[in-house]
N, C-alpha and C positions, 0 to 999 in steps of 0.2 A: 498438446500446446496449452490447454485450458488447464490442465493438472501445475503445467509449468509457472502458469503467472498468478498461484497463489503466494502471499508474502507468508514468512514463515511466523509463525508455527502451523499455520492454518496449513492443515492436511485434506484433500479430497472428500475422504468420510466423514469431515466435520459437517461438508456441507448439507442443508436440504436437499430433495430431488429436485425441486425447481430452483435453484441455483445453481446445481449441478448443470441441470438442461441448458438453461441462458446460456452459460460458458462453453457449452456444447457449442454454440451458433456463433461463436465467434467474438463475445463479449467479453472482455477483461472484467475481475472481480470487483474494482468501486463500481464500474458502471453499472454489475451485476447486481449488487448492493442497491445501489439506487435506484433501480428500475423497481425492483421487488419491494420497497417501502413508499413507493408513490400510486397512488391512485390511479392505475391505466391498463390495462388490456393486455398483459403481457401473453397470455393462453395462447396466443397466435403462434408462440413462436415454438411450444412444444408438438412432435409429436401422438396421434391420435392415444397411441399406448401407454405413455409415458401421463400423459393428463390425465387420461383415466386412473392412472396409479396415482397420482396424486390427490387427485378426489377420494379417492378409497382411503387412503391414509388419515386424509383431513377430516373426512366424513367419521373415519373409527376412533381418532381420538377426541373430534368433537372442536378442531380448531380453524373452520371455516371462517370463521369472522377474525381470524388473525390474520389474514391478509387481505389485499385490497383484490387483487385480481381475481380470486373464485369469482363474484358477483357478476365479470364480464362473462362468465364460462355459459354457453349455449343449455340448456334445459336435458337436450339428448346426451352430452356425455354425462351429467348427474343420472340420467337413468342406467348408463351403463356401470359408472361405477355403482352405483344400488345392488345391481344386477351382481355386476362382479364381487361384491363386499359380503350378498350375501349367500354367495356359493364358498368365500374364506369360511365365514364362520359356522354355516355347516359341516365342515371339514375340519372345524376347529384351527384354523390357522389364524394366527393374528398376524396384523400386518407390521412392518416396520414403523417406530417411533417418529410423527409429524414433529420437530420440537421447535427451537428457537432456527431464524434464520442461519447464522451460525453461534455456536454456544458462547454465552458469557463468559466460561473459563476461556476458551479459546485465546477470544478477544483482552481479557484481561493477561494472556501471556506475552500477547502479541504487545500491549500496551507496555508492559516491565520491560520485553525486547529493546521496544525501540527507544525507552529511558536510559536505558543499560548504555546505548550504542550511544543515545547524544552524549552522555556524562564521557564516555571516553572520547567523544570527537570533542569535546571541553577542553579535556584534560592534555590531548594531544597537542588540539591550536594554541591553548596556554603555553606548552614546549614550545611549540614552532616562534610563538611570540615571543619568549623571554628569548631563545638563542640567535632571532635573527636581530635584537638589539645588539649583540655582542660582539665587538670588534677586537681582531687580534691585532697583535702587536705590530704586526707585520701591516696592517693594511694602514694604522695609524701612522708609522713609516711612510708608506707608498702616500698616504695624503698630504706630507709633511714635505717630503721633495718632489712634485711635482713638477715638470716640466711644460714647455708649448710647446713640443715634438709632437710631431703626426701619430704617434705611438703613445703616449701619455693620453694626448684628449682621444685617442678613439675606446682607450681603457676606462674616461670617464663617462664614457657616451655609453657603454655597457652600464658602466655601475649606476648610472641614474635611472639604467629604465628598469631595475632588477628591485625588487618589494624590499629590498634590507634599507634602512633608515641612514643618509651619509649627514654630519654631521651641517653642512654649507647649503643641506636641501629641503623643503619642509618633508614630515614625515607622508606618505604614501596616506588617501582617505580610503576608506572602505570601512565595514562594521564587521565582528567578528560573527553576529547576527544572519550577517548577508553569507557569509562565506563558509558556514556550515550549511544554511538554506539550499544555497547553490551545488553542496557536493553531498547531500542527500540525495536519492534515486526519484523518478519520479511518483511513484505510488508511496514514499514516505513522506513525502512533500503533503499528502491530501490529509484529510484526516475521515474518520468514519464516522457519520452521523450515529445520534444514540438514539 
């Protein structure tokens, strides 16, 4: 499920271990996001094992003050990873790369993506607007002999409430603004703090 509600391009192994974790718990990725660039306690929510890897990581590349929450982390699991980091480098292993929350290219794909998609939801409402101006020949007809038959007004009663513009009725309000807003998803709607 947590794999599920990354937006694309963003792939699983872009993430950090500790974003990975959060998502683990049941957190969708802004919340994810914003939990981990706010100053609070988040270490609760990891695993004994999994923290310790993380302090090992942070600890060997030296990026402990790149986040807020190590500082809440209790003094005993720093001695474990101590412990743990330094039976790695006995053995000569290095640990996996601590780096950016998720990587600036990532996010800058992610950003061209969803430029890409409004430019064509532009381009598409643009269509939808010029041709629902456009009346055939046939309805100008049907406007022109119009009757008071039960049958004529319930055919008007349709066409007033339907978004195409009738010539005898002011045009329909809304913003084209609002109405790509609205048929965006909701994780495109937010934006990601920098």
């Amino acid at each position: 499920m947590a794999r599920e509600s990354l937006p694309a391009p963003i792939t699983w192994n872009d993430l950090r271990l500790d974003a990975q974790q959060l998502m683990l718990t049941g957190i969708y990725f802004q919340g994810t996001l914003d939990l981990l660039v706010e100053d609070c306690p988040v270490h609760t929510c990891f695993y004994r094992e999994d923290l310790v890897e993380m302090l090992v990581r942070m600890m060997f590349w030296k990026k402990l003050n790149d986040s807020y929450w190590p500082k809440y982390v209790p003094e005993r699991y720093y001695l474990a990873a101590e412990a743990h980091l330094d039976d790695l480098v006995e053995q000569g292993i290095q640990p996996p790369f601590w780096g950016e929350l998720v990587p600036s290219a990532v996010l800058d794909a992610k950003a061209l993506l969803e430029e890409s998609v409004s430019e064509q939801d532009d381009a598409s409402e643009e269509s939808a607007w010029s041709d629902a101006g456009r009346e055939s020949s046939e309805d100008n007809a049907d406007d022109m002999n119009v009757s008071i038959s039960a049958e004529n007004s319930s055919h008007q009663r349709k066409r007033s409430r339907s978004p195409v513009s009738v010539p005898d009725q002011p045009p329909v309000e809304g913003s084209r603004q609002e109405a790509r807003r609205d048929s965006r998803s909701p994780l495109a709607q937010r934006s990601i703090p920098s």
